[in-house]
C-alpha positions in Angstrom: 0.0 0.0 0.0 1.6 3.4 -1.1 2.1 6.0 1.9 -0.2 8.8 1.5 0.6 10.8 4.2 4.0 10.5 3.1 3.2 11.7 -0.6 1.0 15.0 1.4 4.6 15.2 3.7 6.7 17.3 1.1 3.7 19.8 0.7 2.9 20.6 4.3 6.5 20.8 5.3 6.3 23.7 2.8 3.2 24.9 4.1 5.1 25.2 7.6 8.1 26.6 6.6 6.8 29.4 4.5 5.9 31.4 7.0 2.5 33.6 7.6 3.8 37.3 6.6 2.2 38.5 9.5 4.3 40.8 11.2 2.5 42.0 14.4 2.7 45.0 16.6 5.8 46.4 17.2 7.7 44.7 14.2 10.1 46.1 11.9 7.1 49.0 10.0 5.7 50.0 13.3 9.5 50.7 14.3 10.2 52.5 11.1 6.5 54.3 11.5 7.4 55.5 14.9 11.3 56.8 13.8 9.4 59.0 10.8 6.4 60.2 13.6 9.7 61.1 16.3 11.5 63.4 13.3 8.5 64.8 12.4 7.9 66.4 16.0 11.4 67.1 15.8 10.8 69.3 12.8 8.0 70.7 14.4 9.6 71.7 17.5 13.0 73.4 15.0 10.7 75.4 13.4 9.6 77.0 16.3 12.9 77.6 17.5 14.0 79.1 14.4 11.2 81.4 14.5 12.3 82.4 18.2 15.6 82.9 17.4 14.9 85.1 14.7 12.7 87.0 16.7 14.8 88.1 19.7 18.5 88.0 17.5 19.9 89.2 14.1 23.0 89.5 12.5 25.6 87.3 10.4 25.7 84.6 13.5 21.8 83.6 13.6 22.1 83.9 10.2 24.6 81.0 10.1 22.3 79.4 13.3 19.7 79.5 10.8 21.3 78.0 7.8 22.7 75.1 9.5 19.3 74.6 11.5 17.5 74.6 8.3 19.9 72.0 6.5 19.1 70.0 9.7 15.7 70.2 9.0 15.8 69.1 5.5 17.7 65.9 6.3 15.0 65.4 9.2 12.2 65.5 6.5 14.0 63.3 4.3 14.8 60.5 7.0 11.2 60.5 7.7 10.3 60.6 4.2 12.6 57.4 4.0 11.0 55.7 7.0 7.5 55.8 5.9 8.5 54.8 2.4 10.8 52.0 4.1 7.6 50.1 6.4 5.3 50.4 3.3 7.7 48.3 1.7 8.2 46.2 4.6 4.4 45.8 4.8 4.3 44.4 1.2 6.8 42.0 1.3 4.9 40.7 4.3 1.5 40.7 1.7 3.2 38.6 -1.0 4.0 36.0 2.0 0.8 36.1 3.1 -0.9 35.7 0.0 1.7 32.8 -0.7 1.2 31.2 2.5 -3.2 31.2 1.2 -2.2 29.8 -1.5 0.3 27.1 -0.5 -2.8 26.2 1.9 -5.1 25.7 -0.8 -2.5 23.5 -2.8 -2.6 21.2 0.3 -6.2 20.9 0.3 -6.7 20.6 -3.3 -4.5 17.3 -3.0 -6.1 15.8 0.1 -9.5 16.3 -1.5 -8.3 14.7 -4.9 -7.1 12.1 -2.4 -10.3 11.6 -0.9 -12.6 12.1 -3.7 -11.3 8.7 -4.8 -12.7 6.6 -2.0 -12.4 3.1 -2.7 -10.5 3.4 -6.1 -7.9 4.5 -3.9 -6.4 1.2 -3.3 -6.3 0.3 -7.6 -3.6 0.8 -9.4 -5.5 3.1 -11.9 -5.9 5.0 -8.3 -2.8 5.0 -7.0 -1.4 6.2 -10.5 -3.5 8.8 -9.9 -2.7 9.5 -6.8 0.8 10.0 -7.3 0.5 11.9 -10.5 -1.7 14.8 -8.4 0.6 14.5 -5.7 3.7 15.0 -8.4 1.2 17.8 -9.5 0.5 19.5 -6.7 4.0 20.3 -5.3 4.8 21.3 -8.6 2.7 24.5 -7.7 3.7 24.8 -4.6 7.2 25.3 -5.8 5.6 27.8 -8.2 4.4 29.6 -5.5 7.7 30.1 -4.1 9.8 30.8 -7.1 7.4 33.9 -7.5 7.1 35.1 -3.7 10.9 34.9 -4.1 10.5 37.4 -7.3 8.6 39.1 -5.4 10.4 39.7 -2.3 13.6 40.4 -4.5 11.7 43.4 -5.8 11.4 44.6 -2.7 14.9 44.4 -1.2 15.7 46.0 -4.2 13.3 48.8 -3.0 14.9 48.7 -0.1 18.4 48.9 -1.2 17.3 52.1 -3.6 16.0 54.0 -0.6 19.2 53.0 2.0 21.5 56.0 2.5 24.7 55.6 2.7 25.8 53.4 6.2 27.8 55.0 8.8 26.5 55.2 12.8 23.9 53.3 15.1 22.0 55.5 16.9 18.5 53.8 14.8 19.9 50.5 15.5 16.5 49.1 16.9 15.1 50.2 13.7 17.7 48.3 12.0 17.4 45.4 14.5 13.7 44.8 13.4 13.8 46.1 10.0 16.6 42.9 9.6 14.2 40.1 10.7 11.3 41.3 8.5 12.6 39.0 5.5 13.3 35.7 8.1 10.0 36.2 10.6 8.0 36.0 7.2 9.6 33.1 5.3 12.2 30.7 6.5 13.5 27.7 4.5 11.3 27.6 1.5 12.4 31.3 0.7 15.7 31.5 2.3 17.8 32.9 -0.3 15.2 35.8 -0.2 15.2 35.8 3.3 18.8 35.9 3.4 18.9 39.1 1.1 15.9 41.1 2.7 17.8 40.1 5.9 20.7 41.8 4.7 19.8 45.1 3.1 17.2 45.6 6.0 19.6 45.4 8.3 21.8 48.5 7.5 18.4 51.1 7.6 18.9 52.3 10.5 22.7 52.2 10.3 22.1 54.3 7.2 19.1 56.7 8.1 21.4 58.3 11.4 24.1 58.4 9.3 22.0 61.3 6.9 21.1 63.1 10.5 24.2 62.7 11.9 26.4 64.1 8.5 23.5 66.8 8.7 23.8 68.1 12.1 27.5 68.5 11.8 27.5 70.6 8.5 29.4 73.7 8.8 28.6 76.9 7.0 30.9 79.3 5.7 31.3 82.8 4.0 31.1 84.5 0.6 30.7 87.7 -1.0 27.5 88.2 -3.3 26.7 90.5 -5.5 23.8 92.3 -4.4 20.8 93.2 -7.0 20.3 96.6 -8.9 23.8 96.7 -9.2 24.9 97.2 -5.5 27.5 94.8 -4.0 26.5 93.2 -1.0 28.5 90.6 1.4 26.7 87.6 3.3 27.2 84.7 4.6 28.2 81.6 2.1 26.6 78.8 0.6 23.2 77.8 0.5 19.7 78.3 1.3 15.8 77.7 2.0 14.5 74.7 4.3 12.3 71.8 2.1 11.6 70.5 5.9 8.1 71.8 5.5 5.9 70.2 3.3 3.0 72.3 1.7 -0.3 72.2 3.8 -2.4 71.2 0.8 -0.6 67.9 -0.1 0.2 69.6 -3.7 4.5 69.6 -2.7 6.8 68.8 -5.2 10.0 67.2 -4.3 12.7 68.9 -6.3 17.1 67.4 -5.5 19.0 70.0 -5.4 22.6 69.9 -6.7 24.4 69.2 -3.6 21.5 66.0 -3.9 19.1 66.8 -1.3 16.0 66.4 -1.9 13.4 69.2 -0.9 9.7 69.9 -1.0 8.2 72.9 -3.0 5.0 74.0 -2.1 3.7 73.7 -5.4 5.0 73.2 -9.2 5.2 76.8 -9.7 7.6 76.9 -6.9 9.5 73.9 -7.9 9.5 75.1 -12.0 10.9 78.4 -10.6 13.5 76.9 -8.4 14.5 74.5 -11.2 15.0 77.7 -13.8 16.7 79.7 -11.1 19.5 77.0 -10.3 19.4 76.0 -14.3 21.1 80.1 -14.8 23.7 79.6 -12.1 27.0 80.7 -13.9 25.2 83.4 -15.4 27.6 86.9 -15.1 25.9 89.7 -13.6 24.4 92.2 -15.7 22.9 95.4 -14.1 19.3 95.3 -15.7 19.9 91.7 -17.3 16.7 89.8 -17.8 17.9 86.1 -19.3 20.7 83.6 -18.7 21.4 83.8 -22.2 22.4 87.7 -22.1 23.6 88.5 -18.3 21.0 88.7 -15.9 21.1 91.2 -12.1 19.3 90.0 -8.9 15.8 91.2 -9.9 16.1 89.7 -13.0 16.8 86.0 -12.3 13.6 86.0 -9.8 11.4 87.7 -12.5 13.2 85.3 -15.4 12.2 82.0 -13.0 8.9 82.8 -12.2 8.2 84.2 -15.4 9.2 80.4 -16.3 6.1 79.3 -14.3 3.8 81.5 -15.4 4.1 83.7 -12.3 4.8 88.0 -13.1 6.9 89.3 -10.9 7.6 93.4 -10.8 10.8 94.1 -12.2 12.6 95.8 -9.0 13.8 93.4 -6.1 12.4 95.9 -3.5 8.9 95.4 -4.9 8.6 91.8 -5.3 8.0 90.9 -1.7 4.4 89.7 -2.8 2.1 86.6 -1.3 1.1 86.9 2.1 1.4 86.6 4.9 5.2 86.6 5.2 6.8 83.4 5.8 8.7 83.2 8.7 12.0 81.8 8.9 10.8 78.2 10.3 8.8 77.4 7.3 10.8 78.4 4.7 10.2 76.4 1.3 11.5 76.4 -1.9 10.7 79.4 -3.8 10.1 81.6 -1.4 12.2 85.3 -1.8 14.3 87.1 0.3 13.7 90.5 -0.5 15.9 93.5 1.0 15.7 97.3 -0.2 18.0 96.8 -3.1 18.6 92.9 -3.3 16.7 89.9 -4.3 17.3 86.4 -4.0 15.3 82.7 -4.2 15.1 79.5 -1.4 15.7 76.6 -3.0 15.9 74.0 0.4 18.7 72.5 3.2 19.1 76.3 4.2 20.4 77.7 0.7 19.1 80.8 -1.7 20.1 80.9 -5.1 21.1 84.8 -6.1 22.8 86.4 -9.1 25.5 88.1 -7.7 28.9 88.0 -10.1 28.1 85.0 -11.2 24.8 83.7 -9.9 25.6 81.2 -7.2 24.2 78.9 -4.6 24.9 80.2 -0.8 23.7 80.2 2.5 20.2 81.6 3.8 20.6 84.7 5.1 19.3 88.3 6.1 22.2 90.4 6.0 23.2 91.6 2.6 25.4 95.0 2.9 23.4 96.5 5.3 20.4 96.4 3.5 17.2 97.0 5.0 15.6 93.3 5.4 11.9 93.6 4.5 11.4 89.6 5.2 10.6 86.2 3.3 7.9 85.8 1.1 5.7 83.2 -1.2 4.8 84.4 -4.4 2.6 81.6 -5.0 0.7 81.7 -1.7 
């Protein structure tokens, strides 16, 4: 007599060593859920701070306070742009095992009903042959299954690896700890060269993610002499401006990478069209009264040229294009907003940088001081 239960064996070993893809509370999404919720309030609360800082000091040193604070910022909102985006794909790799593991279920009770729909033919050959053929069948689709759950959760380590910054220290190493056994808590030996992949590129998120805020809180800012617009010469602090931390209020932001590769959040496409065009004309030389990259362009000039770009007018003098109210306070800068003195002009374009055509137009540092101009303040032309 042939061994049935030993024909049903192969198929429910699989069945028990796929795994349910049930991750549970607490597992590795919830951790990377609750490191993205914790930067968010951490953004919340520098914005504030900014904003109170700027209230009660001025000058070259909150300027550089402010720069660096906003760069901070940025990397914040990208870490926890990288966590959310990290535990939805942690939560689909567990819905392709899941689905498997339904699937692999219903293999098993597809045989064991062909089994038993053969009642006493069982025991003739014609049955057996039978038998043994759906059996033959049977864990041919299992193995099916999970050739393509291992497709599957390749895509998604690949996901992974294409949102992993670059690794350096630990201090989101329980992120990393449960991010790691996502892969292996899912699946164990009938999709353990998958598992063993996930495993691995799971484990260096958090390694990676404090690596972005540690390099970020460290940045240093220095100095550099701008041109200022209308043909005054004005001196500020160096290198680059405008915080992407805040993201626009209506859900319409538009993520715009910068060329230092940050990535920041415009309030709109208009925003983000005129921050593209304004970074496309740096190199441009200075021209008093230029109006295109092509010719020369001054301060005034390279604002009205970018937003002309997105269909936005601007007046032609920098000291009249401090439109869109209210004014946007320091905190919740975005890309696209202006910094508009009495005779100077220049754009935010994220991770504490302003773009501004001094001699040539140039990338620098968020600042307020420009030649001891009268600030008149940041504002949002699309608002």
């Amino acid at each position: 007599m042939i061994d049935l239960s030993g024909l049903a064996q192969p198929l429910l070993d699989l069945l028990s060593s796929f795994g349910s893809g049930v991750l549970g509370t607490g597992g590795p999404s919830d951790g990377l859920r609750s490191t993205a919720t914790n930067l968010d309030q951490i953004i919340a609360l520098s914005k504030s701070s900014i904003n109170n800082v700027n209230t009660v000091w001025d000058g070259q040193a909150v300027d550089a306070v402010t720069a660096k604070a906003l760069r901070v910022q940025t990397s914040s909102a990208t870490l926890s742009d990288t966590g959310t985006e990290m535990a939805t794909v942690v939560d689909q790799a567990a819905a392709y095992v899941q689905t498997g593991q339904k699937e692999l279920d219903g293999i098993v009770n597809s045989f064991l009903a062909q089994v038993s729909a053969l009642g006493p033919a069982l025991g003739t050959p014609a049955g057996l042959t039978t038998v043994v053929a759906s059996a033959i069948d049977h864990i041919g689709q299992g193995m099916g299954v999970v050739g393509r759950v291992q497709d599957e959760l390749g895509t998604q380590t690949a996901a992974i690896q294409d949102l992993t910054p670059a690794p350096s220290s630990t201090s989101l190493a329980s992120v990393a700890s449960g991010a790691s056994n996502l892969l292996s808590s899912v699946s164990s030996s009938g999709l353990s060269t998958a598992a063993s992949t996930g495993s691995s590129l799971l484990g260096t998120v958090a390694s990676g993610l404090s690596s972005a805020l540690s390099s970020s809180s460290s940045g240093s800012n220095g100095s550099k002499t701008s041109t200022g617009g209308n043909g005054t010469n004005g001196t500020g602090n160096g290198a680059s401006a405008g915080s992407s931390a805040g993201s626009s209020t209506d859900g319409t932001g538009v993520k715009i990478t910068l060329p230092d590769g940050s990535v920041v959040e415009a309030p709109n496409e208009k925003a983000a069209t005129a921050v593209r065009s304004a970074i496309g004309a740096v190199g441009t030389p200075y021209v008093w009264g230029g109006n295109s990259p092509g010719s020369g362009i001054d301060c005034s000039g390279l604002t009205k040229y970018a937003y002309g770009e997105a269909g936005v007018e601007l007046p032609r003098l920098a000291q009249e294009q401090h439109i869109g109210n209210p004014q946007v306070s320091p905190g919740d800068l975005m890309p696209g907003d202006l910094a508009v003195w009495d005779g100077h002009v220049a754009m935010v374009v994220g991770n504490g940088q302003l773009v501004e055509a001094g001699d040539p137009v140039s990338i620098s540092s968020i600042r307020t001081e420009n030649s001891g101009m009268e600030f008149y303040g940041f504002y949002r032309p699309t608002s």
